[in-house]
PyMOL Python script that loads the backbone (N, CA, C, O; Angstrom):
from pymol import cmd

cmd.read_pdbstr("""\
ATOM      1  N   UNK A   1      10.509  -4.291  -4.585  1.00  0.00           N
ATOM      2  CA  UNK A   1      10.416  -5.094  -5.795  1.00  0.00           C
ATOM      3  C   UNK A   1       9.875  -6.483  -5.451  1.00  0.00           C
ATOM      4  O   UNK A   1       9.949  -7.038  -4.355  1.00  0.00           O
ATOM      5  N   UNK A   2       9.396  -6.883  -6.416  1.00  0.00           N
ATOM      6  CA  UNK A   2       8.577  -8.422  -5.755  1.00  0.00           C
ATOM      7  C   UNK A   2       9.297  -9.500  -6.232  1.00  0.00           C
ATOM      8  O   UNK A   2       9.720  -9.320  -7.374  1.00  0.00           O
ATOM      9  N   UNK A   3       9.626 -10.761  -5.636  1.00  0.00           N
ATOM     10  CA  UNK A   3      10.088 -11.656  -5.877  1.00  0.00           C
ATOM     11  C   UNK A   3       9.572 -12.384  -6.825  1.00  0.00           C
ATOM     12  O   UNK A   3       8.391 -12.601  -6.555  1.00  0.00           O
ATOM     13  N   UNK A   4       9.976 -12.997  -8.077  1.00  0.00           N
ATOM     14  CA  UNK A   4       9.678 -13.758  -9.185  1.00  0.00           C
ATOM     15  C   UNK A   4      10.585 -15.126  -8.649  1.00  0.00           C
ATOM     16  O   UNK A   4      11.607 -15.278  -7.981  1.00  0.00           O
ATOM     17  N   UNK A   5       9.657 -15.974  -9.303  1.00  0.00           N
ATOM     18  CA  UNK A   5      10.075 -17.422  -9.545  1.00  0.00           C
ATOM     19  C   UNK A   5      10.219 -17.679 -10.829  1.00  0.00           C
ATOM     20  O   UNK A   5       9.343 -17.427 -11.657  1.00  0.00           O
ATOM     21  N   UNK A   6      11.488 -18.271 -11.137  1.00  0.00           N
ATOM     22  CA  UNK A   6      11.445 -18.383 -12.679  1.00  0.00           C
ATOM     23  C   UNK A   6      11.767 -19.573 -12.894  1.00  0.00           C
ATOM     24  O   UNK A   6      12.892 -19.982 -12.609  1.00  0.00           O
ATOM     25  N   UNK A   7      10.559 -20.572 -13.596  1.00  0.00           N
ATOM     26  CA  UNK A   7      10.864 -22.037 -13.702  1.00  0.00           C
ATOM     27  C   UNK A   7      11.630 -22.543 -15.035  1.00  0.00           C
ATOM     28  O   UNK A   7      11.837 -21.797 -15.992  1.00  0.00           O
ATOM     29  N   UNK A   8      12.040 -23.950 -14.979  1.00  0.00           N
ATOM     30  CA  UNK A   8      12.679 -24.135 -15.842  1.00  0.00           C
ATOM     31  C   UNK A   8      11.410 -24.494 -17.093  1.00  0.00           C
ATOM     32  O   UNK A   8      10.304 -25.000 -16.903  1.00  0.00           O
ATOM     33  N   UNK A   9      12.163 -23.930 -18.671  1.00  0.00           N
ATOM     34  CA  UNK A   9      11.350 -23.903 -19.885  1.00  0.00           C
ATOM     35  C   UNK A   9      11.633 -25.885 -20.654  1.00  0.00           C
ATOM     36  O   UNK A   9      11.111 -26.282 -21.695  1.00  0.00           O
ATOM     37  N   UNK A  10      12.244 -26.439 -20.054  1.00  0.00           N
ATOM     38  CA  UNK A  10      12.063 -27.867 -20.675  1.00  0.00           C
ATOM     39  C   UNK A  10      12.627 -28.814 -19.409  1.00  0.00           C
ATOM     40  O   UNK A  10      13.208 -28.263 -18.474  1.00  0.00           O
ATOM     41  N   UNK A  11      12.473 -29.933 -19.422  1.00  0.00           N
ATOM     42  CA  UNK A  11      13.591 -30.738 -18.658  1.00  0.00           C
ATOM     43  C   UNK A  11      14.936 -31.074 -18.904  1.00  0.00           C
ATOM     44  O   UNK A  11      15.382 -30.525 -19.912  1.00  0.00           O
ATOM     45  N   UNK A  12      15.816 -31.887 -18.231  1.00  0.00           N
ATOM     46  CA  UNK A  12      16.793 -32.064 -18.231  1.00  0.00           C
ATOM     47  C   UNK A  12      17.889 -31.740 -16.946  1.00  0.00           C
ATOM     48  O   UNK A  12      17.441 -31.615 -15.807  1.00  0.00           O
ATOM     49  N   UNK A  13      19.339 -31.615 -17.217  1.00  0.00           N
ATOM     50  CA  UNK A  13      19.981 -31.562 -16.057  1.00  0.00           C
ATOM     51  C   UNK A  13      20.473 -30.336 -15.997  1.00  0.00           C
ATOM     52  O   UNK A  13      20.895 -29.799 -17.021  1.00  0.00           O
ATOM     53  N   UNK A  14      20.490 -29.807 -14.980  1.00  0.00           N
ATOM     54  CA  UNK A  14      20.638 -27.941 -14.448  1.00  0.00           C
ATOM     55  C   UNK A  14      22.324 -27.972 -14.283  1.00  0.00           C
ATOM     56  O   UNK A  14      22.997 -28.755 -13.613  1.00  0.00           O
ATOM     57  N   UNK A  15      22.741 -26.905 -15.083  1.00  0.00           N
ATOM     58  CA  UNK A  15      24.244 -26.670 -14.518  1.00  0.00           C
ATOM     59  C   UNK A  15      24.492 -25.214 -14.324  1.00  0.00           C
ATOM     60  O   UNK A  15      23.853 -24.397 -14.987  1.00  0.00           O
ATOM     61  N   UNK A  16      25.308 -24.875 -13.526  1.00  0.00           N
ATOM     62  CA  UNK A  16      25.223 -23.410 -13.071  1.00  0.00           C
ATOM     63  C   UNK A  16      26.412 -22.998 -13.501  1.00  0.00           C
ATOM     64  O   UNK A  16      26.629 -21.801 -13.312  1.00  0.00           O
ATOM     65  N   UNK A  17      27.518 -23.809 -14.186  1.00  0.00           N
ATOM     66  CA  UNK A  17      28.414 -23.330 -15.182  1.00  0.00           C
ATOM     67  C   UNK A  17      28.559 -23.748 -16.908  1.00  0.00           C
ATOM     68  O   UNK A  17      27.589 -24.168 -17.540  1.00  0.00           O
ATOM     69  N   UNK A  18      29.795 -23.573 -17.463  1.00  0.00           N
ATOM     70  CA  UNK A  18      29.518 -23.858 -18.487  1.00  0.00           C
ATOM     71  C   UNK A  18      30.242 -25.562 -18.852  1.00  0.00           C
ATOM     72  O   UNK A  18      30.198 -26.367 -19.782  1.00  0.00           O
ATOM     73  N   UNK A  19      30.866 -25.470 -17.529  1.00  0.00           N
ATOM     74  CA  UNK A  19      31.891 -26.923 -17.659  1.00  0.00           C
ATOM     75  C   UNK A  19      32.565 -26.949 -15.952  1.00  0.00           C
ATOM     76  O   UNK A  19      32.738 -25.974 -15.221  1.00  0.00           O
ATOM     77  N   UNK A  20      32.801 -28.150 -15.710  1.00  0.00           N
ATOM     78  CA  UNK A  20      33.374 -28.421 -14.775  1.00  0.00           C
ATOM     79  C   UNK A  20      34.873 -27.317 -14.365  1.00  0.00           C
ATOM     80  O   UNK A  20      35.614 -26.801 -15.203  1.00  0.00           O
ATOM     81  N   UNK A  21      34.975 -27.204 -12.984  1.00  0.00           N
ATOM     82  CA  UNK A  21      35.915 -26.360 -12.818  1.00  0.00           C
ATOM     83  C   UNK A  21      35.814 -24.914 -13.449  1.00  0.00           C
ATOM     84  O   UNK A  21      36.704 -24.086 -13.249  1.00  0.00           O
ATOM     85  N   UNK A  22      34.844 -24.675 -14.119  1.00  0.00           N
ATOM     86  CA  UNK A  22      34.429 -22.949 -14.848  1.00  0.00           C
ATOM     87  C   UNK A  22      33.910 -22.534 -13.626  1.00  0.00           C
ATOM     88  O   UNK A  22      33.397 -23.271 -12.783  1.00  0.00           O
ATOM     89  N   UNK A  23      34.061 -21.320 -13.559  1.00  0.00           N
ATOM     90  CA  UNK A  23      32.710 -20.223 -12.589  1.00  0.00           C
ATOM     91  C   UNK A  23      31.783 -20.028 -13.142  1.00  0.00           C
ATOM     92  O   UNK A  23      31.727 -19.837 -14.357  1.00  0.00           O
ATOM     93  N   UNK A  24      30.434 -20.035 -12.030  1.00  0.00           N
ATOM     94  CA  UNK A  24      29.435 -20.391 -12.429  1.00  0.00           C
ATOM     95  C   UNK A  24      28.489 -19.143 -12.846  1.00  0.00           C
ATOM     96  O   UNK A  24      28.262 -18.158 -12.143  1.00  0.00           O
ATOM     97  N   UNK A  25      28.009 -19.391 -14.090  1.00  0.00           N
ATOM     98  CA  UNK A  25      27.257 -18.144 -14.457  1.00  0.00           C
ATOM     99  C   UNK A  25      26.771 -16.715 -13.603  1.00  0.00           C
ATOM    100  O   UNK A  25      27.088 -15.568 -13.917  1.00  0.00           O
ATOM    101  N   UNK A  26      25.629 -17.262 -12.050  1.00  0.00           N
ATOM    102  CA  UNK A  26      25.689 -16.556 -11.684  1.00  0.00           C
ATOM    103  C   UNK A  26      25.359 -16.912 -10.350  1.00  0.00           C
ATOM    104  O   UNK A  26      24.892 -18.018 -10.076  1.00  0.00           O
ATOM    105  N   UNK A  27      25.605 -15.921  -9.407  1.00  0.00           N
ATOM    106  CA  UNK A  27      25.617 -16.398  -7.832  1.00  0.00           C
ATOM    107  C   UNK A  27      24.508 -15.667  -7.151  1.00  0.00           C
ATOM    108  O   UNK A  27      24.114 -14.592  -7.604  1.00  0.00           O
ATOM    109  N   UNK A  28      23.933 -16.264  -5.966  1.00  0.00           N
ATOM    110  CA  UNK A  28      23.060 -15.514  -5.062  1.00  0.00           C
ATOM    111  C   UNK A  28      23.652 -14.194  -5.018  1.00  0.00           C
ATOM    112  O   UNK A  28      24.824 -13.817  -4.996  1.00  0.00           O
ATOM    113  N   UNK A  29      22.545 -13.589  -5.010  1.00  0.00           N
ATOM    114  CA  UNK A  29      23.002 -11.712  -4.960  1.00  0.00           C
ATOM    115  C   UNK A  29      23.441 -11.148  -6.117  1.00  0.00           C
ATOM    116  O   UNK A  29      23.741  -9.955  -6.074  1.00  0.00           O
ATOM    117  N   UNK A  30      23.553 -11.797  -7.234  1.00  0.00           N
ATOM    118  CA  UNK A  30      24.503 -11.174  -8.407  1.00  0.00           C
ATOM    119  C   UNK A  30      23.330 -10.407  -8.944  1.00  0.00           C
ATOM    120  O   UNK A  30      22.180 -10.641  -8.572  1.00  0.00           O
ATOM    121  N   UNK A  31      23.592  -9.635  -9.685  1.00  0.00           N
ATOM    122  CA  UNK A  31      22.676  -8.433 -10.523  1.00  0.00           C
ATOM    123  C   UNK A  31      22.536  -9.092 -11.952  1.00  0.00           C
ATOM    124  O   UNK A  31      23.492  -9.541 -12.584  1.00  0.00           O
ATOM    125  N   UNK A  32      21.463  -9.093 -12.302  1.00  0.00           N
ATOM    126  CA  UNK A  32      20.777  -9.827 -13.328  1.00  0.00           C
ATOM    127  C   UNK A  32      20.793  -9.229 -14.772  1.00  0.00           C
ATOM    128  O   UNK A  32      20.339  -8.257 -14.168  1.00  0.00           O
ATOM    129  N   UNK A  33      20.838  -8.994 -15.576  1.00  0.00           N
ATOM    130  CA  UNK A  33      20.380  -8.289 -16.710  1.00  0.00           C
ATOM    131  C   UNK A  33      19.483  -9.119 -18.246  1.00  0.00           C
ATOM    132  O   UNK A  33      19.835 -10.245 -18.595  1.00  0.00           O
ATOM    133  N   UNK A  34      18.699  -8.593 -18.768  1.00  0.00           N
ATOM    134  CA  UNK A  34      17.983  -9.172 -19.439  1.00  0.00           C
ATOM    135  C   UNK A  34      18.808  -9.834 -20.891  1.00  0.00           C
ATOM    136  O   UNK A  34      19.271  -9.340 -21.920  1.00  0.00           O
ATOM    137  N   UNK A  35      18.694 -11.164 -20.339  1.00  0.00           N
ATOM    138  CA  UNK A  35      19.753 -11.846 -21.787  1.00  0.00           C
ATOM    139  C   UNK A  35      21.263 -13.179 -20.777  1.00  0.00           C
ATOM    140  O   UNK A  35      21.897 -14.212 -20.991  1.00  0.00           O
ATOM    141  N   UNK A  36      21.013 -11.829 -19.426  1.00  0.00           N
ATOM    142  CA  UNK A  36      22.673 -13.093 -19.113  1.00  0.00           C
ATOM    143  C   UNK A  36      21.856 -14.593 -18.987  1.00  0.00           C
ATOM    144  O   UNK A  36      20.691 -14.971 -18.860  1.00  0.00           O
ATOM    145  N   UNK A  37      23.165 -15.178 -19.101  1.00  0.00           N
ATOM    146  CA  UNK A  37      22.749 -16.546 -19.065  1.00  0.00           C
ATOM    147  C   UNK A  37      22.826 -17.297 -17.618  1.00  0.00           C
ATOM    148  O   UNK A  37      23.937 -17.430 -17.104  1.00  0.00           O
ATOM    149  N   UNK A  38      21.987 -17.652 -17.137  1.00  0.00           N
ATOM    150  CA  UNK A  38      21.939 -17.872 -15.593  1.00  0.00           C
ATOM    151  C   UNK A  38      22.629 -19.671 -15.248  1.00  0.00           C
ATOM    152  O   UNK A  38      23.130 -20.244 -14.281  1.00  0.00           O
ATOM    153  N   UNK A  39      22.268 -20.036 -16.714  1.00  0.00           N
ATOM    154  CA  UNK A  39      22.610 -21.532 -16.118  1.00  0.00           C
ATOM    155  C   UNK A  39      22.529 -22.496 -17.900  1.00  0.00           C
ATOM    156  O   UNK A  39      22.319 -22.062 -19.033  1.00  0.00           O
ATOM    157  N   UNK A  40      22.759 -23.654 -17.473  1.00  0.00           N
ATOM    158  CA  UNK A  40      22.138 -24.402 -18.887  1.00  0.00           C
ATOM    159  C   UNK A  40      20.865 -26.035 -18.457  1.00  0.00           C
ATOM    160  O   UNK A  40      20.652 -26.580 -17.374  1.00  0.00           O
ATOM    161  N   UNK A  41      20.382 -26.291 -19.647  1.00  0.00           N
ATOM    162  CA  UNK A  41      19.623 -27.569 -19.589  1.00  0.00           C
ATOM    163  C   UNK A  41      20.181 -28.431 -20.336  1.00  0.00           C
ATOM    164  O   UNK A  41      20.297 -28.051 -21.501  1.00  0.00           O
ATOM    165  N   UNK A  42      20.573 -29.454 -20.110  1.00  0.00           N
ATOM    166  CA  UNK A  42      21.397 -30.699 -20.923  1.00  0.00           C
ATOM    167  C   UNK A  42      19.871 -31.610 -21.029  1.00  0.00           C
ATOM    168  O   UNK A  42      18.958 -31.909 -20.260  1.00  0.00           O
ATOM    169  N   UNK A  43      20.284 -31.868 -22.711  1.00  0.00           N
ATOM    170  CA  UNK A  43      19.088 -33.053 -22.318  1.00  0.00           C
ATOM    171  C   UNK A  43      19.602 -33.551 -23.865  1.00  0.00           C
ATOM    172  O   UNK A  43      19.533 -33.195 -25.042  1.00  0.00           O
ATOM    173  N   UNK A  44      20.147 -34.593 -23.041  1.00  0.00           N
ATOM    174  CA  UNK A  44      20.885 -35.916 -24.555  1.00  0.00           C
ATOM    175  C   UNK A  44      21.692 -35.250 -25.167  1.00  0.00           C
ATOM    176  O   UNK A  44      21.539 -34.988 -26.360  1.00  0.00           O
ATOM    177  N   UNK A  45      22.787 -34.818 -24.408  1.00  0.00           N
ATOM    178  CA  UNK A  45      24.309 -34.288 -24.670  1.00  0.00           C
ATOM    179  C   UNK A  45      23.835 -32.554 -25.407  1.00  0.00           C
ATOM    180  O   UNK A  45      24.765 -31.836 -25.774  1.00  0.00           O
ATOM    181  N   UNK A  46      22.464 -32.078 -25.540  1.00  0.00           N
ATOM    182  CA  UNK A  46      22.129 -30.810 -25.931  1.00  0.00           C
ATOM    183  C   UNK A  46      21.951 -29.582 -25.012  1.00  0.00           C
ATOM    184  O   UNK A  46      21.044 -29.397 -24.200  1.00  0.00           O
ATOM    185  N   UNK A  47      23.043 -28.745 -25.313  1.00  0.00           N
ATOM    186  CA  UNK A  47      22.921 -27.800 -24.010  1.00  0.00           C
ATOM    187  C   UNK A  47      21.940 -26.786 -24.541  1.00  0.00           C
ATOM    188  O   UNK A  47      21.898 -26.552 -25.749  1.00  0.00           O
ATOM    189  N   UNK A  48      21.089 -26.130 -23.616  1.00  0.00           N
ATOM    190  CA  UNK A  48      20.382 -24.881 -23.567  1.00  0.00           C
ATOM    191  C   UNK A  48      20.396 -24.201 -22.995  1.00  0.00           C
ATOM    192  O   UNK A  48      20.106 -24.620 -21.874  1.00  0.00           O
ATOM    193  N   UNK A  49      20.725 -22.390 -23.008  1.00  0.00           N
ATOM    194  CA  UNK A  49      21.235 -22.203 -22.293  1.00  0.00           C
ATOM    195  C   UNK A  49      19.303 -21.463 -21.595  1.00  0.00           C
ATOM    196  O   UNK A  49      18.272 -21.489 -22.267  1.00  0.00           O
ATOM    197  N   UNK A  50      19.438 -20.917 -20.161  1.00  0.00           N
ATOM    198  CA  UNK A  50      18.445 -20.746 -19.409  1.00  0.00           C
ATOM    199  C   UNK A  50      18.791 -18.987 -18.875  1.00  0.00           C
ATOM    200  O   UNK A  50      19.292 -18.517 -17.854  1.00  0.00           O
ATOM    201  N   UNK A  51      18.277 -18.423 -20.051  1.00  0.00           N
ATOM    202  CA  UNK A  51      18.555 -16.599 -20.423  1.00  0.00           C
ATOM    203  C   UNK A  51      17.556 -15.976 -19.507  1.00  0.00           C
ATOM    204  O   UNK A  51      16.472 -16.556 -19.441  1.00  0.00           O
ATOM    205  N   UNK A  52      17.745 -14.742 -18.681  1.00  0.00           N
ATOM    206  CA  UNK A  52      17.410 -13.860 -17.848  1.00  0.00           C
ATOM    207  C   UNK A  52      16.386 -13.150 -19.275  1.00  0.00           C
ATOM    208  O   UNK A  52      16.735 -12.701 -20.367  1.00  0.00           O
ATOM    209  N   UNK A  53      15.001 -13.323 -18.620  1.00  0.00           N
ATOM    210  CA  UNK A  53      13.938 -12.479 -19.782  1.00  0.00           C
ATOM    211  C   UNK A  53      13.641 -11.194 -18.792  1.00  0.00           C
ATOM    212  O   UNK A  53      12.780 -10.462 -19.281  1.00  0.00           O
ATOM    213  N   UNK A  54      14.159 -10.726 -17.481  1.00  0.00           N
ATOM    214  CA  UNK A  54      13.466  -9.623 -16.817  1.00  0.00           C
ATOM    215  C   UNK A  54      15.218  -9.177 -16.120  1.00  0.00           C
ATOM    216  O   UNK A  54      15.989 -10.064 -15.753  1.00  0.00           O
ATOM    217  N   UNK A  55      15.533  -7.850 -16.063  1.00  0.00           N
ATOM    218  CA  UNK A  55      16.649  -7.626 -14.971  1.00  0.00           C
ATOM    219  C   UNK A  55      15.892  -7.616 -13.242  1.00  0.00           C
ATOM    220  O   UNK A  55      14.767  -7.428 -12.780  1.00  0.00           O
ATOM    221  N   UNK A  56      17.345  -7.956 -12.666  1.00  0.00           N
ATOM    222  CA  UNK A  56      16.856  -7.736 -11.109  1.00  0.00           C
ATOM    223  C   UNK A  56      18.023  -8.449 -10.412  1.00  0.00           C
ATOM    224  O   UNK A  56      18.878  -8.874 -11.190  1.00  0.00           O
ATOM    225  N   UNK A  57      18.193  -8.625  -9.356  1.00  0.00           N
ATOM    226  CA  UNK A  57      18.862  -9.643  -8.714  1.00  0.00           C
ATOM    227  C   UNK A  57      18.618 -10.749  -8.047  1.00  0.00           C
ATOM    228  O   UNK A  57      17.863 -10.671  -7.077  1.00  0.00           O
ATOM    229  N   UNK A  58      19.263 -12.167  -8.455  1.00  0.00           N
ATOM    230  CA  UNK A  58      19.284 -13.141  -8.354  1.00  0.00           C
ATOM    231  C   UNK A  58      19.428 -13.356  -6.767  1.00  0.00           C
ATOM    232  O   UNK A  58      20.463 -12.987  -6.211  1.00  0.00           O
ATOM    233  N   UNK A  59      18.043 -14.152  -5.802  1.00  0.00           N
ATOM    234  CA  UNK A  59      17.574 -14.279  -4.368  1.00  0.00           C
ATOM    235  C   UNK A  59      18.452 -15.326  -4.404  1.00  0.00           C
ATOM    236  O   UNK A  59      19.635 -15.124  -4.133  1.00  0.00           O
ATOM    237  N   UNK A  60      18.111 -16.260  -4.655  1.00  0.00           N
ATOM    238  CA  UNK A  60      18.306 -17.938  -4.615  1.00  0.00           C
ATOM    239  C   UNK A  60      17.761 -18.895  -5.721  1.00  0.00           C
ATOM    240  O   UNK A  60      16.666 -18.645  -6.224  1.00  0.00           O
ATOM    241  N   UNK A  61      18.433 -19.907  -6.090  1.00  0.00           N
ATOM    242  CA  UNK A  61      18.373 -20.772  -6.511  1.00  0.00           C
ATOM    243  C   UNK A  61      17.365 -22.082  -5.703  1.00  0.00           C
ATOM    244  O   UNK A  61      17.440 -22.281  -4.491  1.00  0.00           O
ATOM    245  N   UNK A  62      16.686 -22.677  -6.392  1.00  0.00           N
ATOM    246  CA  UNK A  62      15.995 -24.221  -5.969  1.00  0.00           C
ATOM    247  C   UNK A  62      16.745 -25.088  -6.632  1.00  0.00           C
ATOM    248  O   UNK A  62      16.110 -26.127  -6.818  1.00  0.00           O
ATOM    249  N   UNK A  63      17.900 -25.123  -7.105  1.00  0.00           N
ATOM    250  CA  UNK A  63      18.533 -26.445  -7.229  1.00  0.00           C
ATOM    251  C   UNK A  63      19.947 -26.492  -7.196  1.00  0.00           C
ATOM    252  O   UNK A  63      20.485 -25.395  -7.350  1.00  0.00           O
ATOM    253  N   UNK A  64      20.567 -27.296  -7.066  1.00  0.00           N
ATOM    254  CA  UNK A  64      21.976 -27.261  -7.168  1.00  0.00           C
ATOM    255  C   UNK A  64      22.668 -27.341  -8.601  1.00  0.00           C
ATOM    256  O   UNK A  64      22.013 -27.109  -9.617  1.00  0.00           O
ATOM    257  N   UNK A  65      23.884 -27.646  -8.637  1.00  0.00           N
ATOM    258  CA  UNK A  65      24.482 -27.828  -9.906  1.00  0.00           C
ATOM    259  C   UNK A  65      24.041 -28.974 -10.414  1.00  0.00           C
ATOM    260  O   UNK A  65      23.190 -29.314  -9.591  1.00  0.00           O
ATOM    261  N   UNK A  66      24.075 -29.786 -11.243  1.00  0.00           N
ATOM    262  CA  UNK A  66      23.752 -31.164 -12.410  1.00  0.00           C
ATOM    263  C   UNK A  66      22.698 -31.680 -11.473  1.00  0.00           C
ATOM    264  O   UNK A  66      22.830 -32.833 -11.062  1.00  0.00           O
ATOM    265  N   UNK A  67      21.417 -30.793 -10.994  1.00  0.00           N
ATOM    266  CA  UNK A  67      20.495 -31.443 -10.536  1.00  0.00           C
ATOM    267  C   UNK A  67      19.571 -31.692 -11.544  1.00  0.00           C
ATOM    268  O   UNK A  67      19.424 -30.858 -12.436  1.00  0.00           O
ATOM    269  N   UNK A  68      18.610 -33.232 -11.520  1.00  0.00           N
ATOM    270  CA  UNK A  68      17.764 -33.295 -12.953  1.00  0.00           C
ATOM    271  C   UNK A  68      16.564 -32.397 -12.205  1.00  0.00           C
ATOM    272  O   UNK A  68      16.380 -32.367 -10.988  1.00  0.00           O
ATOM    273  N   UNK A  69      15.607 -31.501 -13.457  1.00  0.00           N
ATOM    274  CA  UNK A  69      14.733 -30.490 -13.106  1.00  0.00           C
ATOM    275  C   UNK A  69      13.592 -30.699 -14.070  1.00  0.00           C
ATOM    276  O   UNK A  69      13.773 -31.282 -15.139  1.00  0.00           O
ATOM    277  N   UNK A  70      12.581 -30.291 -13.752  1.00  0.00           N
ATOM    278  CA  UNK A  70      11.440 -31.687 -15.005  1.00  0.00           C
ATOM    279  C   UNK A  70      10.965 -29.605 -15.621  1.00  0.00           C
ATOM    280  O   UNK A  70      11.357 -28.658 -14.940  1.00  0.00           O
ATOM    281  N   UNK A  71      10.372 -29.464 -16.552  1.00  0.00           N
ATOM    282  CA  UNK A  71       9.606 -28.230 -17.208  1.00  0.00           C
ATOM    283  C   UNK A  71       8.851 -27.840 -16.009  1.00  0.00           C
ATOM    284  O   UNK A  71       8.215 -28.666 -15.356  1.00  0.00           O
ATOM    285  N   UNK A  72       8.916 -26.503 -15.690  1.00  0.00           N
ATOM    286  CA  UNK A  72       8.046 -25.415 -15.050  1.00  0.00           C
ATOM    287  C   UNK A  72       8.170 -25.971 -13.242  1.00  0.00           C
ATOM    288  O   UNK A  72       7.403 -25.676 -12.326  1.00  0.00           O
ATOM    289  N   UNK A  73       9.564 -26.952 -13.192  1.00  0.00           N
ATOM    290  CA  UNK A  73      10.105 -26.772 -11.996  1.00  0.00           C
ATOM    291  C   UNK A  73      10.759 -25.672 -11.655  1.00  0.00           C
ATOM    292  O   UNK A  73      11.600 -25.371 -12.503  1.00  0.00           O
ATOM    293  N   UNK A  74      10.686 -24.648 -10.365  1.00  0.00           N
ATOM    294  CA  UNK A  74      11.255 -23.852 -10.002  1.00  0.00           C
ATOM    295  C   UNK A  74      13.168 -23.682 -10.190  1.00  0.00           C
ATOM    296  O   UNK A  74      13.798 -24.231  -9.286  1.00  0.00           O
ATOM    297  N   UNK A  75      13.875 -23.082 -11.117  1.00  0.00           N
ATOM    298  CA  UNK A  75      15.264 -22.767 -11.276  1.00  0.00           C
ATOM    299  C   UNK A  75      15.344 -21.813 -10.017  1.00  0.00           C
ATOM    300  O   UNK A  75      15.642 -22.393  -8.972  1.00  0.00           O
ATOM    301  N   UNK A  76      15.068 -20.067  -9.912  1.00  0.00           N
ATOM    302  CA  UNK A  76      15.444 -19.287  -9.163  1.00  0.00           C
ATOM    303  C   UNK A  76      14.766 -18.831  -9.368  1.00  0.00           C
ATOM    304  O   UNK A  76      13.864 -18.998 -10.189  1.00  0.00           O
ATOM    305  N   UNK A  77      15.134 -17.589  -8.199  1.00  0.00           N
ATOM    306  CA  UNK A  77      14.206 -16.550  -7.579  1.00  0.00           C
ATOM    307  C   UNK A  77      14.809 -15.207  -7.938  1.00  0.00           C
ATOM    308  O   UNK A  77      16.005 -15.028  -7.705  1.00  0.00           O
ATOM    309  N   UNK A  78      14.144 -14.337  -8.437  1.00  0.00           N
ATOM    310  CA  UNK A  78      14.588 -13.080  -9.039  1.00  0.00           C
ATOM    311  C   UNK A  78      13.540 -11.921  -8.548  1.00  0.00           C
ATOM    312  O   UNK A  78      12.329 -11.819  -8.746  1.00  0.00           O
ATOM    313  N   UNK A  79      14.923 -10.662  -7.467  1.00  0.00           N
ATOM    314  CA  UNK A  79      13.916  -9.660  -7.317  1.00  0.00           C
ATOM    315  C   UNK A  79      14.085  -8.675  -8.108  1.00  0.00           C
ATOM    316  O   UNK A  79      15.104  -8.003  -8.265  1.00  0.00           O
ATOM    317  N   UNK A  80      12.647  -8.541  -8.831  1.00  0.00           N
ATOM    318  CA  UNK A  80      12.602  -7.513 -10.291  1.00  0.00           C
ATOM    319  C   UNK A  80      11.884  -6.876  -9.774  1.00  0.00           C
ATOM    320  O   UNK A  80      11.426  -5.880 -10.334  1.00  0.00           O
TER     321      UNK A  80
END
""", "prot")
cmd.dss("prot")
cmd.show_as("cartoon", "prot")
cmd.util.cbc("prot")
cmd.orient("prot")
């Protein structure tokens, strides 16, 4: 299966849960399905969430948690 890069669709700040102290949507290696929600974009207290459009499993991430991420910066890596 080939590795996809899937960048982020606006800017703002990357969170990999839904709130502090929550578990985080989803982890290296987790199995993907079309729709889960992988993470969110905050931008001026507005969350969005950042939805799986292909199944596969999740390689790695390019950013950490509340890292700021500008549009069509790399989020993760998905082998579909």
């Amino acid at each position: 299966m080939p590795i996809k890069t899937i960048q982020a669709p606006l800017p703002g700040t990357f969170y990999r849960a839904s709130a502090p102290g929550e578990p985080v949507f989803k982890s290296e290696g987790d199995a993907v399905a079309v729709g889960d929600t992988i993470g969110l974009i905050e931008v001026m207290k507005s969350f969005t969430p950042v939805v799986a459009e292909e199944a596969g499993t999740l390689t790695a991430f390019h950013l950490e948690n509340e890292d700021p991420v500008m549009a069509g910066q790399p989020l993760y890596d998905l082998d579909a």
